[in-house]
C-alpha positions as CSV (number, residue, x, y, z in Angstrom):
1,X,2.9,14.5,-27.7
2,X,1.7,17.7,-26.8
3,X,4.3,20.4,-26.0
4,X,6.0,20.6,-22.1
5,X,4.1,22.0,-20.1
6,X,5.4,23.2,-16.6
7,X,4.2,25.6,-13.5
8,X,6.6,27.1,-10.9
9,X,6.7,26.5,-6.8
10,X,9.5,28.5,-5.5
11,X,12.4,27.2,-7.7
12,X,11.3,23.9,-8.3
13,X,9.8,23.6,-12.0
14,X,6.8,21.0,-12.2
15,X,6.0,19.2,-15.2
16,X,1.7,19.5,-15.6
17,X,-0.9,16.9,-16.7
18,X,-4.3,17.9,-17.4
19,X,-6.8,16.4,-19.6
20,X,-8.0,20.4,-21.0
21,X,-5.5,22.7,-20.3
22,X,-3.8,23.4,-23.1
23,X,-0.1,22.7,-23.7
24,X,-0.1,20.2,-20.5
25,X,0.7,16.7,-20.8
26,X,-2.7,14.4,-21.6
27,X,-0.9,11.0,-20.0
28,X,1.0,10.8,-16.3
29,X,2.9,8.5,-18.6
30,X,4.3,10.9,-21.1
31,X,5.2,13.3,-18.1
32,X,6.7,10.9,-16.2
33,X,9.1,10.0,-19.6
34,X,9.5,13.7,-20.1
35,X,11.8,13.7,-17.1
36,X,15.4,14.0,-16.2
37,X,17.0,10.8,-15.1
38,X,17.3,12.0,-12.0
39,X,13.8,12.6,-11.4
40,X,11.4,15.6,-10.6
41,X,7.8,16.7,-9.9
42,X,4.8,15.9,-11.7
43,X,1.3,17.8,-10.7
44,X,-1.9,16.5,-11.7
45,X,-5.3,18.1,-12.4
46,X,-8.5,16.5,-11.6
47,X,-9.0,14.1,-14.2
48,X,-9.8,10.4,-14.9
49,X,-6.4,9.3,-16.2
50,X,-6.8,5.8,-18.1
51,X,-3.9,4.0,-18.5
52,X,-0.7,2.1,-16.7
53,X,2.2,4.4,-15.2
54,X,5.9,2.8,-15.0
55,X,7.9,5.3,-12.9
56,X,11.3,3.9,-13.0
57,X,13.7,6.6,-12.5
58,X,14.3,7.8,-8.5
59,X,13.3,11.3,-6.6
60,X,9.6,11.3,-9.2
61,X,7.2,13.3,-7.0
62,X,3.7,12.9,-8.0
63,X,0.8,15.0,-6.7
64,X,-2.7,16.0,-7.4
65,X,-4.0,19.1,-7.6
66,X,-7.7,18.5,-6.8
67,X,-9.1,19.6,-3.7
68,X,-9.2,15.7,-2.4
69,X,-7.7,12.6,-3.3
70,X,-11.0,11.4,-5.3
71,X,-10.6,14.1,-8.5
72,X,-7.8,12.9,-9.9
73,X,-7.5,8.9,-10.4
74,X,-5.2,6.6,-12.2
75,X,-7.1,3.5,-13.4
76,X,-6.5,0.4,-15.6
77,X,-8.2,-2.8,-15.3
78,X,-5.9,-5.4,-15.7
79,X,-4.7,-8.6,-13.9
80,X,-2.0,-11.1,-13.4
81,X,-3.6,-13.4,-15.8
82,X,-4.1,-10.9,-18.8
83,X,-1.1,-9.1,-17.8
84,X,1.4,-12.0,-17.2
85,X,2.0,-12.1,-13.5
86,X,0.5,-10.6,-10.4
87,X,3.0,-7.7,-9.8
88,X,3.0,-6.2,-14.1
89,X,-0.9,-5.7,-13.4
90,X,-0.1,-2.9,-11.0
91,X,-1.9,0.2,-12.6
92,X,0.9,2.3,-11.0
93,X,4.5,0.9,-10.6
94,X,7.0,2.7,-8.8
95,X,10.2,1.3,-8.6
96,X,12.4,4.1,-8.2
97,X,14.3,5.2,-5.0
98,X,12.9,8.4,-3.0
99,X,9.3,8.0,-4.5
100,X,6.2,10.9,-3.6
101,X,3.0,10.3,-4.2
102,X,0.1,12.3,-2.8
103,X,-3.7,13.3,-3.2
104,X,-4.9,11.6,-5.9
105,X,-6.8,8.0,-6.5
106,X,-5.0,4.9,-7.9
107,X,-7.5,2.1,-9.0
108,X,-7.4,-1.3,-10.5
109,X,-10.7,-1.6,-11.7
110,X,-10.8,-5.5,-13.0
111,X,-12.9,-7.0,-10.4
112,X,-15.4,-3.9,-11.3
113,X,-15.8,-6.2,-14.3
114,X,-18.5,-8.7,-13.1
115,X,-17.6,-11.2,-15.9
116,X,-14.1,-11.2,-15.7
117,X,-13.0,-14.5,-13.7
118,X,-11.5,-14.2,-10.4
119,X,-7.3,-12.9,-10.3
120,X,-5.0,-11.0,-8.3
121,X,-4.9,-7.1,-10.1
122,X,-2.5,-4.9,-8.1
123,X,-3.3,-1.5,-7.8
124,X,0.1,0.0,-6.8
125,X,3.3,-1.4,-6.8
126,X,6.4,0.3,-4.7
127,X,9.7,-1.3,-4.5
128,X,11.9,1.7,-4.3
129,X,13.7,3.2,-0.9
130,X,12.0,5.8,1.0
131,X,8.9,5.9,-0.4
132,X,6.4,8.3,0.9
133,X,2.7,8.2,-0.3
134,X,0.2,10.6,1.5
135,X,-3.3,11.3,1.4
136,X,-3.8,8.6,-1.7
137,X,-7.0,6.0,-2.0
138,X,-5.6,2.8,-3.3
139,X,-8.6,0.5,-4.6
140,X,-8.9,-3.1,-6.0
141,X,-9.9,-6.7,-4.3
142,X,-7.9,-9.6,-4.6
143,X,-3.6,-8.2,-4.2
144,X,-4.3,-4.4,-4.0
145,X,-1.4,-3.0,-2.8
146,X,2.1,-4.8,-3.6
147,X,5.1,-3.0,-0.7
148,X,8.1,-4.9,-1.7
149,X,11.7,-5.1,-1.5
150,X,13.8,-3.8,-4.5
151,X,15.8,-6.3,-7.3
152,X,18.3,-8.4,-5.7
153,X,16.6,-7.8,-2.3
154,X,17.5,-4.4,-2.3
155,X,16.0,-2.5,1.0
156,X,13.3,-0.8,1.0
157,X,11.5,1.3,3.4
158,X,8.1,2.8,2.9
159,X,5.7,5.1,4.9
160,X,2.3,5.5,4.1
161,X,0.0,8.4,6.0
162,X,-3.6,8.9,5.4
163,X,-4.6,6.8,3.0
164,X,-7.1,4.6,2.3
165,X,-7.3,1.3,0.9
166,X,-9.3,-1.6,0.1
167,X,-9.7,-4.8,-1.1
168,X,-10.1,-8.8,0.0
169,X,-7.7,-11.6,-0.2
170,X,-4.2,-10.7,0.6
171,X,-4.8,-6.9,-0.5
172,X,-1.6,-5.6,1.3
173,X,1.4,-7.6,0.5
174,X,4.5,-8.2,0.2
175,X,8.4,-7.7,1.8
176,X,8.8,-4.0,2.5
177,X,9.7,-2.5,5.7
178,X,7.0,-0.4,5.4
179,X,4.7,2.0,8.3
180,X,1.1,3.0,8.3
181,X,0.0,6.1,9.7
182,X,-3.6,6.8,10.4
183,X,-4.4,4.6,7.5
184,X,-8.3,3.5,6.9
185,X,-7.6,-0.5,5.6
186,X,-11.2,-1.5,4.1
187,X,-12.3,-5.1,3.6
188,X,-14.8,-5.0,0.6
189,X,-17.5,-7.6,0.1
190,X,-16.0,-10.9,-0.8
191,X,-16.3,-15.0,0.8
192,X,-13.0,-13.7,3.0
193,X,-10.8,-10.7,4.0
194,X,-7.4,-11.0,4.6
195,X,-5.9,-7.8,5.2
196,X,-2.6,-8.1,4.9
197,X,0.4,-10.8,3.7
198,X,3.6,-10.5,4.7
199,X,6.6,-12.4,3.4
200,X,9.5,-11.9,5.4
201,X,11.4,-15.2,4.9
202,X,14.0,-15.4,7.3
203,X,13.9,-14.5,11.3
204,X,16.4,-11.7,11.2
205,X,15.1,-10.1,7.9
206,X,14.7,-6.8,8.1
207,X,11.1,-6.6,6.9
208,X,7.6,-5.7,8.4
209,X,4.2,-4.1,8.3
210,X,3.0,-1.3,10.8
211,X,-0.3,-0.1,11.7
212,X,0.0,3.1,13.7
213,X,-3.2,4.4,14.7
214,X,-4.9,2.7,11.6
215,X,-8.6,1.9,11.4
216,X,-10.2,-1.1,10.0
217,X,-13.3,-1.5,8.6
218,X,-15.4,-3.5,6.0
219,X,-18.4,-4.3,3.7
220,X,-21.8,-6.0,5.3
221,X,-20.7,-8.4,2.7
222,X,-17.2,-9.4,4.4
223,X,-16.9,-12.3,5.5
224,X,-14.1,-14.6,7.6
225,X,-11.8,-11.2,7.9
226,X,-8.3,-12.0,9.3
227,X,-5.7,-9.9,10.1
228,X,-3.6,-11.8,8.1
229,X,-2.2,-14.6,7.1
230,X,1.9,-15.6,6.5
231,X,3.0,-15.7,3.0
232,X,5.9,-16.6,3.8
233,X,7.0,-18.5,7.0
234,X,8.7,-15.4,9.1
235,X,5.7,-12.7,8.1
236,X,5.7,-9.7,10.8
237,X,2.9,-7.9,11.0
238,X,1.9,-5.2,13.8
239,X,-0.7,-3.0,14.7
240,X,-0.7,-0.4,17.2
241,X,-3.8,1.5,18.9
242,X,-5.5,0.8,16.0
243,X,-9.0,1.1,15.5
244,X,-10.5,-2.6,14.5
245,X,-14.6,-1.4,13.4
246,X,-14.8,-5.2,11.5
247,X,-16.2,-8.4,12.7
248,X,-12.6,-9.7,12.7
249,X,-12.4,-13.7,13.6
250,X,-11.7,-14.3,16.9
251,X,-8.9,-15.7,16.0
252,X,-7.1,-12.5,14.3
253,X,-4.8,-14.5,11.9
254,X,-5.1,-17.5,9.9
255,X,-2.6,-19.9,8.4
256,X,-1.3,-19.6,4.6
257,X,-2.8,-23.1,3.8
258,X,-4.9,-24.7,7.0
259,X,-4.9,-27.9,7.3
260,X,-1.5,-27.8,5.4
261,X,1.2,-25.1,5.7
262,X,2.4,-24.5,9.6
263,X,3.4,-20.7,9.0
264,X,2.0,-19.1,12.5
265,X,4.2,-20.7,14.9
266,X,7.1,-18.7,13.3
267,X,5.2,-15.5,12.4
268,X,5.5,-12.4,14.5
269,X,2.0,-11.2,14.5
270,X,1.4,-9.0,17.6
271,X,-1.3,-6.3,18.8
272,X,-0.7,-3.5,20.9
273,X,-4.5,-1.4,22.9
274,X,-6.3,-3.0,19.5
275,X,-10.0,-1.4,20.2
276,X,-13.4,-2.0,18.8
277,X,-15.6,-4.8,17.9
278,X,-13.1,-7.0,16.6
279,X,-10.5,-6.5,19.2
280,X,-10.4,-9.3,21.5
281,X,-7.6,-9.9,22.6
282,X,-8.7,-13.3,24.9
283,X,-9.1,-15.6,22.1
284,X,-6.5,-15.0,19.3
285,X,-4.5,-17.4,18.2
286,X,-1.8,-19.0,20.3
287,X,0.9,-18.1,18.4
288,X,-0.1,-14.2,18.6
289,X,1.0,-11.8,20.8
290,X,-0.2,-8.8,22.9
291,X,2.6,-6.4,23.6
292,X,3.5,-4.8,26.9
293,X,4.3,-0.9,26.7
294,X,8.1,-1.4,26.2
295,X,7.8,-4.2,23.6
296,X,5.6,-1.5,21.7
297,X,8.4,1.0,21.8
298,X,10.6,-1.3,19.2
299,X,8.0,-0.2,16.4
300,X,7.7,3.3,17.4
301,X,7.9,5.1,13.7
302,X,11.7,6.3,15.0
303,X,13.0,2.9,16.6
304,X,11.2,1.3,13.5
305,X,13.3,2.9,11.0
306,X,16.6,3.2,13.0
307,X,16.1,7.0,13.8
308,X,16.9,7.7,10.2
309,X,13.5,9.2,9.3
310,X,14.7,13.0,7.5
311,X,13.4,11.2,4.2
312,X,9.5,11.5,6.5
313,X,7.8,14.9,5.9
314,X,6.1,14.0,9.2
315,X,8.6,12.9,11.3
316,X,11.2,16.1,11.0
């Protein structure tokens, strides 16, 4: 292992990875190890970083240096058949409370791999409580990005701001209470886009997904994109003024299993000032709504998360 390696802001000490430097760490890995129990930062030089990251302790901050979110990536190509389940392909796993991640890449490259057969292969994985990830580009295709509740059920609330990411089927999913801010979601070429899939399984879980200000767009090569479709039978999903640039179905969202699950009658999928090509409202699906002004109001970022939002850079 090469020897600690650390730079100062303020009072705070940062451990460093960088793939030249001398004395940094060469792994995000070994750095992330190399800290207390308790957690602490982590600052990453530009740099292709290949290889898984487990980040199980709470308060781990992670952030690259680069000028942009592409020059420094995390990338691994593996998937829930080679890896042994859909959530342990994750190239990043964060399961740790207080969680910061921010400017840098994280990739799941499998479906890059034109002969390897079709799978889930999660990108990043968070499960912990108040999780913040900023200006980060999450890639993959089928399962991208996994926001889930911790073990036992444990809460978890997540906000995302500026960030990008992309995939097909499913490619945001999971239990989380989690918020969007000015997020880009990207549909990639593929038979079908489903944005997201929700799995709140109970009415008066407190779970959701929501868009604020979000855009969505996709590959020439998307085809039958849905806003989502209910993983589980109570899935609540929301967007607000967002932005939709994709030939979404006129339908918006689309069962589980047509023809053989009956998921949307209990879903809470709703649209508030949706705008662009695939934002009519007129023919969506019976079961969806379109909320008034006030009924927006209840997924304000503040009302959302109970007012207790001091863990949100953005929202002090």
């Amino acid at each position: 292992m090469a020897t600690i390696a650390s730079v100062r802001s303020g009072d705070a000490e940062q451990l460093k990875v960088s793939l030249s430097e001398k004395g940094a760490y060469r792994s995000i890995q070994d750095a992330v190890d190399a800290l207390p129990q308790a957690g602490g930062s982590i600052v990453v030089a530009p740099g292709t970083y290949r290889g898984k990251v487990r980040v199980t302790k709470p308060n781990v901050n992670i952030r690259g240096t680069g000028g942009g979110p592409d020059e420094a990536v995390i990338v691994y190509g593996d998937s829930a058949a080679t890896a042994g389940g859909t959530v342990r392909s994750a190239t990043l796993g964060a399961s740790g409370d207080n969680f910061r991640l921010e400017n840098l890449t994280v990739w799941n490259d499998y479906s890059a791999n034109l002969g390897n057969p079709a799978s889930q292969a999660v990108a990043l994985s968070v499960t912990g409580d108040k999780d913040v990830i900023a200006n980060v580009r999450i890639l993959g295709a089928q399962d991208t990005l996994f926001v889930n509740k911790g073990p036992n059920g444990k809460a978890s609330r997540q906000f995302f701001v500026d960030c990008y990411v992309e995939g097909h089927i499913d490619f945001i999913f999971g239990n989380a209470k989690a918020y969007f801010k000015q997020c880009e979601l990207h549909g990639v070429a593929n038979h079908a886009v489903v944005y997201t899939a929700q799995s709140r399984a109970v009415p008066d879980e407190d779970s959701a997904f929501v868009f604020d200000h979000c855009t969505l767009t996709a590959d020439k090569g998307a085809r039958d994109i849905a806003l989502g479709r209910p993983w589980r039978p109570y899935a609540a999903v929301i967007f607000l003024s967002s932005q939709i640039n994709a030939p979404v179905m006129a339908e918006g969202w689309v069962e589980w299993d047509p023809g053989k699950s009956r998921r949307l009658m209990n879903a809470y999928y709703a649209e508030y000032r949706s705008s662009g090509i695939g934002a009519d409202p007129r023919a969506r699906e019976r079961y969806a709504r379109q909320l008034s002004d006030r009924e927006a109001m209840q997924w304000s970022l503040q009302t959302f998360f109970s007012h207790d939002t001091g863990w949100i850079p953005q929202a002090r």
